[in-house]
Structure formats: structure tokens, C-alpha cells
C-alpha positions as CSV (number, residue, x, y, z in Angstrom):
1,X,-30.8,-15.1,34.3
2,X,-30.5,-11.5,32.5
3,X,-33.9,-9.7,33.7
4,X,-35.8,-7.0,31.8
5,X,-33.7,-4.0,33.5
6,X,-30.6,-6.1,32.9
7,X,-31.3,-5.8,28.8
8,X,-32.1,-2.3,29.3
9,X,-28.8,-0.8,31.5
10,X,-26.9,-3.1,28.5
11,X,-28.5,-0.9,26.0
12,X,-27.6,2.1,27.9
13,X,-23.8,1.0,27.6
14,X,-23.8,0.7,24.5
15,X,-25.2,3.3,23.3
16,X,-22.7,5.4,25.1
17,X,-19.9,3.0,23.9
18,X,-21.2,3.8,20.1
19,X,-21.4,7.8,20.4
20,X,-18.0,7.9,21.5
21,X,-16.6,5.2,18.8
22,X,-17.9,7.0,15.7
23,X,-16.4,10.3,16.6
24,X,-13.2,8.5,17.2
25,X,-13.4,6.5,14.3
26,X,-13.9,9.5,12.6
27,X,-11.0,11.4,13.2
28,X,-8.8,8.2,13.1
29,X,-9.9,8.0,9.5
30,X,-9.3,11.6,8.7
31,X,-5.9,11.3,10.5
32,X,-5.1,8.6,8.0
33,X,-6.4,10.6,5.4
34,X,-4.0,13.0,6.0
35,X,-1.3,11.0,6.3
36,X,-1.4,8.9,2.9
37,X,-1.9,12.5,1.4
38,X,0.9,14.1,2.7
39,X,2.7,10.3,2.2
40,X,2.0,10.3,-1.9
41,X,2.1,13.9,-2.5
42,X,5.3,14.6,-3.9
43,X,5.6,18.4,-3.4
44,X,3.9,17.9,-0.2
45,X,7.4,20.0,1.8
46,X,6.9,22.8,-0.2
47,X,3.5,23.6,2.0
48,X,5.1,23.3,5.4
49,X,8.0,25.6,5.9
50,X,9.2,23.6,9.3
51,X,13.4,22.9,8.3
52,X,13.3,19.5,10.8
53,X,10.7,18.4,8.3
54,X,13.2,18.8,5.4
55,X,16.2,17.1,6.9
56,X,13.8,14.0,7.3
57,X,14.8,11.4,5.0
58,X,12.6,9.4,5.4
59,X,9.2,9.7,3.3
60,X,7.1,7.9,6.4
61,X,8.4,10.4,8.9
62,X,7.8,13.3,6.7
63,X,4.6,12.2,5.9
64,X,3.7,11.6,9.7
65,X,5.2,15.0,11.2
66,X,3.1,16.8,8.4
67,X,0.0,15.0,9.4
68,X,0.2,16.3,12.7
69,X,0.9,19.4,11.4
70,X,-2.8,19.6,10.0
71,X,-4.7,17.4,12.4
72,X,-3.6,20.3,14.9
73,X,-5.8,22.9,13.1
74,X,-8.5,20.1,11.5
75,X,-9.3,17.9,14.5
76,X,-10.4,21.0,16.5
77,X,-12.9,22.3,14.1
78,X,-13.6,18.4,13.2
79,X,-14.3,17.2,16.9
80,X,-17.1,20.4,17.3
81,X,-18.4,19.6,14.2
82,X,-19.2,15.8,15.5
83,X,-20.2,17.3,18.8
84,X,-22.9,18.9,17.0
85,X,-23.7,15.6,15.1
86,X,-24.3,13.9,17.7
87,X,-26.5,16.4,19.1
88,X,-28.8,16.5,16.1
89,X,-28.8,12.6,16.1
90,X,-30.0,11.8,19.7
91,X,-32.7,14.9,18.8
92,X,-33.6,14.5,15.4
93,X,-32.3,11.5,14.0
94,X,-35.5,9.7,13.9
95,X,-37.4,12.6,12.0
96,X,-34.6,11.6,9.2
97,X,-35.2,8.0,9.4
98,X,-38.9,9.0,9.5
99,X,-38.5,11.3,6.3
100,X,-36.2,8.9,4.5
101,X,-39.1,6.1,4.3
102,X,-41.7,8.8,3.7
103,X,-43.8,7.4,6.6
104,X,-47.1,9.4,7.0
105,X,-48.6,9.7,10.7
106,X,-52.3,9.1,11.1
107,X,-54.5,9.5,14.4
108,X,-57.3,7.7,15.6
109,X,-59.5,9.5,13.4
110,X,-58.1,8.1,9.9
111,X,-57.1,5.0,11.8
112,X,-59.5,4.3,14.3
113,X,-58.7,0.4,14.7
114,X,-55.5,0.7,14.6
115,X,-54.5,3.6,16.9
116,X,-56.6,1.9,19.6
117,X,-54.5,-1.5,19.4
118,X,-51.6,0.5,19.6
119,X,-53.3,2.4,22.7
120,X,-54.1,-0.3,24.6
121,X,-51.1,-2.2,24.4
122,X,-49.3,0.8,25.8
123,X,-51.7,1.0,28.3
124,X,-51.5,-2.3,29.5
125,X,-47.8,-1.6,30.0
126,X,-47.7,1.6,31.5
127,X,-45.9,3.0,28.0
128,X,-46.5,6.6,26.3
129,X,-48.6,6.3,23.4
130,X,-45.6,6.1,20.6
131,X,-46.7,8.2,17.3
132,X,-48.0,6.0,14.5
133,X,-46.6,5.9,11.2
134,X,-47.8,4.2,7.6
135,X,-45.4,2.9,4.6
136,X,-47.4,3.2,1.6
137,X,-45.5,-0.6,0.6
138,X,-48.1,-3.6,0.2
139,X,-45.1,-5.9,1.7
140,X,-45.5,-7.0,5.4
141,X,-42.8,-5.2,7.9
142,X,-42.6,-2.7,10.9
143,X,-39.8,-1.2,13.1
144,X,-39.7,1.5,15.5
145,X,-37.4,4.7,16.4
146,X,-37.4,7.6,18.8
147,X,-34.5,8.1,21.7
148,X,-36.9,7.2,24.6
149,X,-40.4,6.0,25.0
150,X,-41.7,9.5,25.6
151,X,-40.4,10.3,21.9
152,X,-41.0,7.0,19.8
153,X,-42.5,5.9,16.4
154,X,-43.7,2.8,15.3
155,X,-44.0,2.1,11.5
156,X,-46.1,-0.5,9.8
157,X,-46.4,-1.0,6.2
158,X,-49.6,-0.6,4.6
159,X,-49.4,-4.8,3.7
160,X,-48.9,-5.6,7.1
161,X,-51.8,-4.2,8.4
162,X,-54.1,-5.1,5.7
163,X,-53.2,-8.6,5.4
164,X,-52.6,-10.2,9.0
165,X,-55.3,-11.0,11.5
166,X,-55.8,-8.5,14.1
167,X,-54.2,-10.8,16.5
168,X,-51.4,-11.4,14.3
169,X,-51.0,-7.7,14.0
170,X,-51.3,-6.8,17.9
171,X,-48.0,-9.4,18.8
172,X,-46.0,-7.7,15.5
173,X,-46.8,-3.7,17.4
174,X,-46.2,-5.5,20.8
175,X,-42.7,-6.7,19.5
176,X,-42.0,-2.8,18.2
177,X,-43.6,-1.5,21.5
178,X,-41.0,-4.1,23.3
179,X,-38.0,-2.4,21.6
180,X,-39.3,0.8,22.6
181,X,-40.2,-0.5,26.4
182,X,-36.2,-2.4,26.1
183,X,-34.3,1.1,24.6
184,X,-33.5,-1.0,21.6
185,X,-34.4,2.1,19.8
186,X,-32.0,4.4,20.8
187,X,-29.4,2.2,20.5
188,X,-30.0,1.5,16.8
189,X,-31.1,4.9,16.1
190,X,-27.4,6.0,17.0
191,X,-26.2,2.8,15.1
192,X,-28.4,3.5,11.8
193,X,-27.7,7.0,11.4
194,X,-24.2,7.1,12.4
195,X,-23.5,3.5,9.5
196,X,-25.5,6.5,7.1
197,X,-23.0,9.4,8.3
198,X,-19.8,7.9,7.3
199,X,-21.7,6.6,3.7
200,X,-23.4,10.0,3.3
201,X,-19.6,12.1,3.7
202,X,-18.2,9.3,0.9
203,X,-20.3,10.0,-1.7
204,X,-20.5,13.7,-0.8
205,X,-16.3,13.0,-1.4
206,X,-15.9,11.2,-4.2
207,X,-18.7,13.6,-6.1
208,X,-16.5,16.7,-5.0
209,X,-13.5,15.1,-6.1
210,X,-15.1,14.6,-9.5
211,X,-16.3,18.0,-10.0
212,X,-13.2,19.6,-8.9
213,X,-11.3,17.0,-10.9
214,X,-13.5,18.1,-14.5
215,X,-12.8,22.1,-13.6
216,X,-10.5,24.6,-14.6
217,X,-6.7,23.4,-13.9
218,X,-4.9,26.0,-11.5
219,X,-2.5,25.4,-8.2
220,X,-3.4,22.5,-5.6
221,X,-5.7,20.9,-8.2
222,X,-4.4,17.5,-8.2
223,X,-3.3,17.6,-4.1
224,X,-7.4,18.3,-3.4
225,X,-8.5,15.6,-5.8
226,X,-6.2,13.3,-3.9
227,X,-6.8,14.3,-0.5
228,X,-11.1,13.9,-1.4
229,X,-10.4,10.6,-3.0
230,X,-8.3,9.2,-0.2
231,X,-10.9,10.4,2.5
232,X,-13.8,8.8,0.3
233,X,-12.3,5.6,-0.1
234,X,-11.9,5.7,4.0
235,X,-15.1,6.5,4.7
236,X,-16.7,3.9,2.4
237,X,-14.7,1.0,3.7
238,X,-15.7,2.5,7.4
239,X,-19.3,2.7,6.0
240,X,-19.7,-0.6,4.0
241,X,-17.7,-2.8,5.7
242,X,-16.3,-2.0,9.3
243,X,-19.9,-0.1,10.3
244,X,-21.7,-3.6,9.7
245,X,-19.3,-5.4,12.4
246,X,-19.6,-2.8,14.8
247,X,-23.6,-3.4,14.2
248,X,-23.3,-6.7,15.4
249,X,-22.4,-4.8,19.0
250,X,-26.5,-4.7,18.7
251,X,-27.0,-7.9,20.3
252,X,-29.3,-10.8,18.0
253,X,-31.0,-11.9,21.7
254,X,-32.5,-8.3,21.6
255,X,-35.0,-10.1,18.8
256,X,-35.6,-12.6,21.1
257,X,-36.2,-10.7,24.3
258,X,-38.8,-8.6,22.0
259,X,-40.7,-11.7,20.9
260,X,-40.5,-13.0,24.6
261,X,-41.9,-9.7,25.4
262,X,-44.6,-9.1,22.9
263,X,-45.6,-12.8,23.7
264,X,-46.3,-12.0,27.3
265,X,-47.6,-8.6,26.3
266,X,-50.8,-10.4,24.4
267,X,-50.6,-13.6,26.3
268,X,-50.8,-15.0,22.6
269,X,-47.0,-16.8,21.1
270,X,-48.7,-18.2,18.3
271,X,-50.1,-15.5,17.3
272,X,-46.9,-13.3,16.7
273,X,-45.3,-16.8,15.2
274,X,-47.7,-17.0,12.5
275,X,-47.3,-13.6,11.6
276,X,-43.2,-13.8,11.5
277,X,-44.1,-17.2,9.1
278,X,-46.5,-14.6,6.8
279,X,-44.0,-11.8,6.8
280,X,-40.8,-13.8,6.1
281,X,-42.8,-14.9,2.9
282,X,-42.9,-11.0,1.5
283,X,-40.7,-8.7,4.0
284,X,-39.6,-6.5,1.2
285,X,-39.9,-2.7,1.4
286,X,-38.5,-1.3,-1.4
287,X,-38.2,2.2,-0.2
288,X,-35.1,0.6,2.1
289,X,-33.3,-0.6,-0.8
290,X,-31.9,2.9,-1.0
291,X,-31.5,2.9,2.9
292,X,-29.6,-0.9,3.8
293,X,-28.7,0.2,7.0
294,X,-32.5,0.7,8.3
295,X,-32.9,-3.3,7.9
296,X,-31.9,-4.2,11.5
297,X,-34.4,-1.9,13.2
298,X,-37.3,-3.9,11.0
299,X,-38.6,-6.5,12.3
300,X,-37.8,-8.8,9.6
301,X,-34.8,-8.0,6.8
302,X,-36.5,-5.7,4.6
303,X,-33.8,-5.8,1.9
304,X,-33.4,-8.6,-1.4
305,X,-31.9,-12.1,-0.2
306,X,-30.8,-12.9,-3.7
307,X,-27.6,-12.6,-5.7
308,X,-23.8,-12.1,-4.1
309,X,-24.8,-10.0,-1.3
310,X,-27.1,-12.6,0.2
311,X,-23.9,-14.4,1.9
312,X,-22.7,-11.0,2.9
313,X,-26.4,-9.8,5.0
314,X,-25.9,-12.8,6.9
315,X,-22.4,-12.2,7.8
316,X,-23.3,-8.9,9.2
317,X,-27.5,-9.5,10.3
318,X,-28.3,-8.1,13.4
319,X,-31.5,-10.7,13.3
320,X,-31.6,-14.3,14.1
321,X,-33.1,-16.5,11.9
322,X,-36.7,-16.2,11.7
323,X,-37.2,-20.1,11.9
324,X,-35.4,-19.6,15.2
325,X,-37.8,-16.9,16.2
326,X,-41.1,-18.8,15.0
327,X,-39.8,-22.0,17.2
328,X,-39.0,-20.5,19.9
329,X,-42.4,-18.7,20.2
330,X,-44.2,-22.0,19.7
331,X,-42.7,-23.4,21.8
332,X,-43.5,-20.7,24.2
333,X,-47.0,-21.5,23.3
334,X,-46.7,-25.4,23.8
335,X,-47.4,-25.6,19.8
336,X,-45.2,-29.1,18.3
């Protein structure tokens, strides 16, 4: 039977398995960029003055030998540039997820009650006291981020603390706290804001595509608008639809192990199943509907369950069901 550690050295390896895949991905993609460019530009030989290029018949050749061509000089300059991604992720990424949901730290002071649950759950497991953030949302939710306990967040919306018991709330921070204690964290912080890179770069495509598209006419016009296009397209299908089934490389058990956790951290199952029953009634924050790919770090799917995509989240959900969840902890607690 997996143990605690066990969970933990499988979050390492993954996480190390995902900050090599992106960058990968990522040049894979621009590689193919390059390649249907040069593939459905017409006057495409006119920029490469290499003669075994010209006596290529074929168009698939051409268009391969001239994608080499340019990945020789892009990748280089591509490859640093996702070095240093990577680099502001593992350091910083949480102070964008952080800023993205406008969460506002308080202190004991302000939160007196609160910060002391937090406290002495951490205390009680030998954890760094994790920096406490508010959602000014009336739904009930909470997730947490940071690369390592010594530099974690937990986030509760203002509903969830106002409207569950203070038992209720102390197994929903010991689930957060167990993601922290597990490294779930890191592992969806790299996830999250690596799914947001690649969506980020596609707009930031398409919208120069569109503005060079509307300008003056001159030389290479058309060939740019193609080349932003085709890279946009790329990184939208990487963003919106491959991204997701790498996410499910973020195991649903680790939902599990956090409410098995929590549930020994308060010595209280039912407790923590009553509040998943309450917040699966009203999980909505509607500050993440402009940020999909936060949902798996919540502790319930923050996002609308109605309408076309509905079929689609539960394709791609990273969380079990939360009936699943609310048994299993009763059972824990010998509740029928």
C-alpha cells in the first residue's frame, strides 16, 4: 500500500516529467509552425538562397529542409526563452495565480479566528505556517499554491468561511494544508501556469496577426499574418485541448489522499464530508471563469456545470466525484 512519502516522491516525478514536456511541446509546435508556413507559402524559395532547396520537387521536402533552416536560428533563442519561463514559474508563479484571483492576505490581526485554525493545524503537523489569502466571492471554495511548504498559500473564499461551522472549516484548510504537506502544489502550480502559457501566447498570436493584418500593405505582409495564425491555431489546440489530457497526469487519488489526510489531521471525517455536501451545492467563483485552468487546484470545480461544456470538464476533471469523496469520508467515520 502507497504510503505518505510514496505520494510525495510521485509528485516529485512528475513535476520534473511536466517542466521538461512543455518546453518540448513547445518547440515541437513552433517546429510545425514553421513547417506548414514554409509548406503553404508559395514564394517561400525566394527567402532561402540554398540551390539543393530549389532542385527539390517536392513541396513536402522543400517545406521540411526550410524549416530546419529557421529552427536552427529560432530554437536557440526559443529554448533560453523557456529556460527563463520556467524559472519565473517555480519562483513566481503563485504570485500570478495569487494576483489573477485578486486574493488579499490578512494576519491574525484582521483575522484573528481564522489565522489561529490555520496555526494550529500546521502546528500539529510540524508544517510552516502557509500565508492566508481571502476571495471577496460569497461562494464556498479554497485551494492552495506555493512550490514547497516553506513558500505556500491557502485561499478561502469569503462564503466558505462565513457560512460553514468551524469544524467544517478546519477539515476544508486541513485538506489544502494536506496538498501542501503531499507537494500537490507544486505539481499543479507548474501544471496551471504552464495550461495558461500556451493559451496566453495564442491570443497574444492571433491579436498580432489581426493588427498586422488591418495595417499598411508592404513586403512579407501576408507570410507574417500566416506564420501568427498558424502558430495561434497550434497553441490553442495545445492549450484547450491537449493541455487538459496532460492534466489528467495529476492523479484524481491525490483528492483522496488529501481528504484521508485532513480526516486524520482533525480526527473528524464527517466533519470535512458535510462541508464537501455544502460546497458542492454553491462552488462557484466567478473570478475563475476567466481563469478555467485554476479549477483543479480548488477543492471543488469552481467553474459552471451547465451547457455543452459540462460533458467536456468531466472528460478532462482532475477531481473525483464529490459523492465519491463524501462516502468515502463517512465511511471513514463509520457514518451509513
Amino acid at each position: 500500500m502507497a504510503t505518505i512519502y510514496d505520494h510525495i516522491a510521485q509528485n516529485k516525478r512528475r513535476t520534473w516529467l511536466l517542466v521538461l514536456l512543455f518546453p518540448l511541446t513547445l518547440m515541437a509546435l513552433v517546429y510545425a509552425c514553421l513547417f506548414g508556413f514554409h509548406y503553404l507559402s508559395s514564394e517561400n524559395i525566394y527567402y532561402h538562397s540554398v540551390t539543393y532547396v530549389e532542385k527539390v520537387e517536392s513541396p513536402v521536402l522543400k517545406a521540411v529542409t526550410l524549416a530546419n533552416q529557421t529552427a536552427e536560428i529560432v530554437l536557440p533563442f526559443l529554448l533560453l526563452f523557456v529556460v527563463g519561463w520556467i524559472i519565473t514559474v517555480y519562483y513566481w508563479g503563485d504570485a500570478f495565480l495569487l494576483g489573477s484571483v485578486k486574493g488579499i492576505e490578512v494576519h491574525r490581526e484582521e483575522q484573528p479566528e481564522l489565522y489561529n485554525l490555520v496555526e494550529n493545524l500546521c502546528i500539529s503537523q510540524g508544517l510552516p505556517m502557509p500565508r492566508v489569502y481571502i476571495i471577496n466571492d460569497n461562494s464556498l471554495n479554497a485551494f492552495a499554491t506555493g512550490r514547497d511548504p516553506e513558500h505556500a498559500s491557502v485561499i478561502l473564499t469569503k462564503g466558505i468561511i462565513q457560512r460553514l461551522e468551524r469544524i467544517e472549516l478546519e477539515g476544508v484548510v486541513a485538506h489544502e494544508l494536506a496538498h501542501i504537506q503531499n507537494r500537490d502544489i507544486r505539481l499543479m502550480l507548474i501544471t496551471v501556469v504552464g495550461i495558461a502559457f500556451f493559451t496566453f501566447l495564442s491570443e497574444i498570436c492571433f491579436r498580432a496577426g489581426v493588427t498586422i493584418s488591418h495595417g499598411r500593405s508592404g513586403k512579407g505582409k501576408g507570410e507574417a499574418v500566416l506564420l501568427l495564425f498558424l502558430l495561434g491555431i497550434l497553441l490553442a489546440i495545445y492549450g484547450y485541448l491537449v493541455a487538459p489530457l496532460i492534466r489528467l497526469a495529476v492523479s484524481r487519488t491525490r483528492e483522496f489522499q488529501a481528504d484521508a489526510s485532513a480526516a486524520l489531521m482533525t480526527r473528524h471525517p464527517g466533519a470535512l464530508a458535510s462541508a464537501l455536501q455544502k460546497i458542492s451545492f454553491d462552488p462557484r467563483v466567478e473570478i475563475l471563469e476567466s481563469h478555467a485552468s485554476m479549477a483543479a487546484m480548488c477543492i471543488e470545480n469552481p467553474l459552471k456545470k451547465e451547457g455543452f461544456f459540462t460533458f467536456l470538464s468531466g472528460m478532462f476533471s482532475t477531481h473525483p466525484p464529490v459523492e465519491k469523496r463524501i462516502a468515502a469520508l463517512k465511511d471513514m467515520a463509520g457514518i451509513v
